[in-house]
C-alpha positions as a Markdown table, in Angstrom:
| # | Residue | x | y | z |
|---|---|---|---|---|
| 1 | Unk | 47.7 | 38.9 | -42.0 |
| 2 | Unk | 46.7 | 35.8 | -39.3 |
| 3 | Unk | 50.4 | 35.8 | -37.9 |
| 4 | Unk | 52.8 | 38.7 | -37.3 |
| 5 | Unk | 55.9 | 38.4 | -36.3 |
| 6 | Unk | 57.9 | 41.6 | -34.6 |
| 7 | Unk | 61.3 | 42.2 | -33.1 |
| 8 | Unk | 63.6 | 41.7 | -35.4 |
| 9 | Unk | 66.3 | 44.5 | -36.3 |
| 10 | Unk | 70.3 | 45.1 | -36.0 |
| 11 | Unk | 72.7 | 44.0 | -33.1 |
| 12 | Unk | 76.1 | 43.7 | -32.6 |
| 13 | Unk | 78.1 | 40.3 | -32.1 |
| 14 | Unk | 76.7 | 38.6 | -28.5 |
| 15 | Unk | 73.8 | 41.0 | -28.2 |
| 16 | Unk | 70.4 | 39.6 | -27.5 |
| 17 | Unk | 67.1 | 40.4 | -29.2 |
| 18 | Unk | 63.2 | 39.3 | -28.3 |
| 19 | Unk | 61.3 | 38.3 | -31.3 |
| 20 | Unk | 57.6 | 38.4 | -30.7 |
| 21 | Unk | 54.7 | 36.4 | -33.1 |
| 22 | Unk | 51.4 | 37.1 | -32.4 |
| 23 | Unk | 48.0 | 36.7 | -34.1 |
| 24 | Unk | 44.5 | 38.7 | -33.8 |
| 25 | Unk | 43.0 | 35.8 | -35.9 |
| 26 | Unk | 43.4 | 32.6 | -34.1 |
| 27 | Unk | 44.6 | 31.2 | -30.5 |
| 28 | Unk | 47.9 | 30.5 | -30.6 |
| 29 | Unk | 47.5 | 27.7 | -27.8 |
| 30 | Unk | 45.5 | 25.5 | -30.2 |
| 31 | Unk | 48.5 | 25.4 | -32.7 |
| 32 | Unk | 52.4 | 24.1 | -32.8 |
| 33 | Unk | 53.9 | 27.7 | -33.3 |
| 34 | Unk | 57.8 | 27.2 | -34.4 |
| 35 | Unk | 60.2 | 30.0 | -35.7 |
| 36 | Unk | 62.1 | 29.4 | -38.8 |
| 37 | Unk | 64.5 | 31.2 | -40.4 |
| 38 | Unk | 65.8 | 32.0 | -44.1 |
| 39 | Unk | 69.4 | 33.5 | -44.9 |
| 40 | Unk | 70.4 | 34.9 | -48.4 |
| 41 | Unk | 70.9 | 31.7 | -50.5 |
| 42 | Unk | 70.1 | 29.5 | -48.0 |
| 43 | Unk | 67.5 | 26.7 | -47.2 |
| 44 | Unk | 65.2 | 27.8 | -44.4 |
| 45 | Unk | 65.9 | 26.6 | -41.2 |
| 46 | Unk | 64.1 | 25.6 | -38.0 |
| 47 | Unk | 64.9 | 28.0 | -35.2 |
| 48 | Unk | 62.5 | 26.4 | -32.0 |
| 49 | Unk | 58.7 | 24.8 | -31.6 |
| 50 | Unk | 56.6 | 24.7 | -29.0 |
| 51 | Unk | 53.8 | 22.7 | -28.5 |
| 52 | Unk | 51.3 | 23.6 | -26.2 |
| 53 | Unk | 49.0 | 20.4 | -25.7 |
| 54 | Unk | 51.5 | 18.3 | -24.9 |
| 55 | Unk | 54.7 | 21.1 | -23.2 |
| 56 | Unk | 57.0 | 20.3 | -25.8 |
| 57 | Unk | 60.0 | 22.2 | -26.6 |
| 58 | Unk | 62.8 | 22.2 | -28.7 |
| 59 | Unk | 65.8 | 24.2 | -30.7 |
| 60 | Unk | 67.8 | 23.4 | -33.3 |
| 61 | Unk | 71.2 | 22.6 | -33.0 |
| 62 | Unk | 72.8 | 25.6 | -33.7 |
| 63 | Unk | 70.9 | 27.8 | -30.8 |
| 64 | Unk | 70.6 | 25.1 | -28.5 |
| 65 | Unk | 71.9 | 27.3 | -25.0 |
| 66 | Unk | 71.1 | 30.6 | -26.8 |
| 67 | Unk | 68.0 | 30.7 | -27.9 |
| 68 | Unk | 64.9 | 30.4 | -25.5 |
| 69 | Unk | 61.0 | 29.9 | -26.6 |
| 70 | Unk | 58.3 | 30.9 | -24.6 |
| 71 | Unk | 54.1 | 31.8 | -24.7 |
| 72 | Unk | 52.1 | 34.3 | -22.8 |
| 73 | Unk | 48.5 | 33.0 | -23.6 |
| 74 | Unk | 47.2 | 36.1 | -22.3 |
| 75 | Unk | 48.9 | 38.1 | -24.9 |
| 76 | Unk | 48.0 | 35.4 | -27.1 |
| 77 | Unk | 52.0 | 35.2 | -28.0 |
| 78 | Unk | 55.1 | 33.5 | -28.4 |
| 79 | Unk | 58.2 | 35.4 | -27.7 |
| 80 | Unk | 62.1 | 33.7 | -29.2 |
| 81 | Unk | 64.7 | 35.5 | -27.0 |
| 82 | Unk | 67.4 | 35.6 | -28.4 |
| 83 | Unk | 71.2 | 35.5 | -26.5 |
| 84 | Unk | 74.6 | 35.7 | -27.6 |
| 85 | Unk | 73.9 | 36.6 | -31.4 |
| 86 | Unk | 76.8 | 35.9 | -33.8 |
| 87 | Unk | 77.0 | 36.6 | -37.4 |
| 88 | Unk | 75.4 | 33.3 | -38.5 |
| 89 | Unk | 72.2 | 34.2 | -36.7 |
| 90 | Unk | 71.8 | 37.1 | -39.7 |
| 91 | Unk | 68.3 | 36.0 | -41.7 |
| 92 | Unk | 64.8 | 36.7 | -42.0 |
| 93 | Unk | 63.0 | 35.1 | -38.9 |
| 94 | Unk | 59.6 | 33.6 | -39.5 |
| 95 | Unk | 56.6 | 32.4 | -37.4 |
| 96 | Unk | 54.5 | 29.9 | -38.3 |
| 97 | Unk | 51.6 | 27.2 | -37.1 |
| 98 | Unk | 50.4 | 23.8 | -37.5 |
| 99 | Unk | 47.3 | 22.0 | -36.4 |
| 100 | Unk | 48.8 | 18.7 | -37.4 |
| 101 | Unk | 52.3 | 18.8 | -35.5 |
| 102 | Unk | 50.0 | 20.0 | -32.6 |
| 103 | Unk | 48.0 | 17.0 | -32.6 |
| 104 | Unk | 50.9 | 14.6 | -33.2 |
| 105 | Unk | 52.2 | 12.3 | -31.0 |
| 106 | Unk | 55.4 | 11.9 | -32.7 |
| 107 | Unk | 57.6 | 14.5 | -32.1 |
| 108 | Unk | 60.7 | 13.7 | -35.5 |
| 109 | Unk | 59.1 | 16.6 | -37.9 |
| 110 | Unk | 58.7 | 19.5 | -36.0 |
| 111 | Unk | 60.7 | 21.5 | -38.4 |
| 112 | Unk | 59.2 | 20.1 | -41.2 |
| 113 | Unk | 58.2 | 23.4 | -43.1 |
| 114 | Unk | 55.7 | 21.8 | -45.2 |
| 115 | Unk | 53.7 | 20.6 | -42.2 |
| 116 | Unk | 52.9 | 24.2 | -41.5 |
| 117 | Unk | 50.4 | 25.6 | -43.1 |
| 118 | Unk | 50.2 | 29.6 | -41.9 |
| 119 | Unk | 53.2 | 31.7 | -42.0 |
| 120 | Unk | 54.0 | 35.2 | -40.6 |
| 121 | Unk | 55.4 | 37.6 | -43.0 |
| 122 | Unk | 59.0 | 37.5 | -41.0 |
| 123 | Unk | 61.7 | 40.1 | -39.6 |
| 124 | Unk | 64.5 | 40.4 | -40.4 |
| 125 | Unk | 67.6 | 40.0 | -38.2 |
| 126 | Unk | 70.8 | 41.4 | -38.7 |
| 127 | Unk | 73.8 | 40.8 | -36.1 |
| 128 | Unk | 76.8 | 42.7 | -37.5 |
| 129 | Unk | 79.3 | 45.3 | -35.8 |
């Protein structure tokens, strides 16, 4: 496995988990690393990118103000904290990389699943009271 991902588990309504994706394989800082996530019958979703030759950041719209992405290089890692957790937030959380979105300049497919190419095996997240 090149990517694990970590973190994941059950929390009540407006509780907060850190979700952690790492990698013994490969340095994380020459890749885009995003989380995605995949509910029961739904399409998978992009969570949050970061981009680490060029600082870029970004969330989707529905954790924009909740959800924060961040990379300790040292620990070769990318953390998604996680605030305010509703119901909605429930799916399996995946990490994943691309070498092409990292060396884009265009920034309007960043959660384009098919542009990455390695994927963690997920966690599951469950927010529930």
């Amino acid at each position: 496995v090149q990517l694990q991902a970590s973190g994941g588990g059950l929390v009540q309504p407006g509780g907060s988990l850190r979700l952690s994706c790492t990698s013994s394989k490969i340095n994380l800082d020459e890749y885009q690393i995003a989380w995605f996530r995949q509910a029961p019958g739904k399409e998978r979703e992009g969570v949050s990118y970061i981009n680490s030759r060029d600082g870029s950041i970004d969330y989707g719209d529905r954790v924009k103000g909740r959800f924060t992405i961040s990379k300790d290089s040292a620990k070769n890692t990318v953390y998604l904290q996680m605030n305010s957790l509703n119901p909605e937030d429930t799916a399996v959380y995946y990490c994943a990389t691309s070498q092409i979105l990292y060396y884009s300049p265009i920034r309007t497919q960043d959660f384009t699943s098919d542009l990455y190419d390695r994927w963690g095996q997920g966690t599951q997240v469950t927010v529930s009271s």
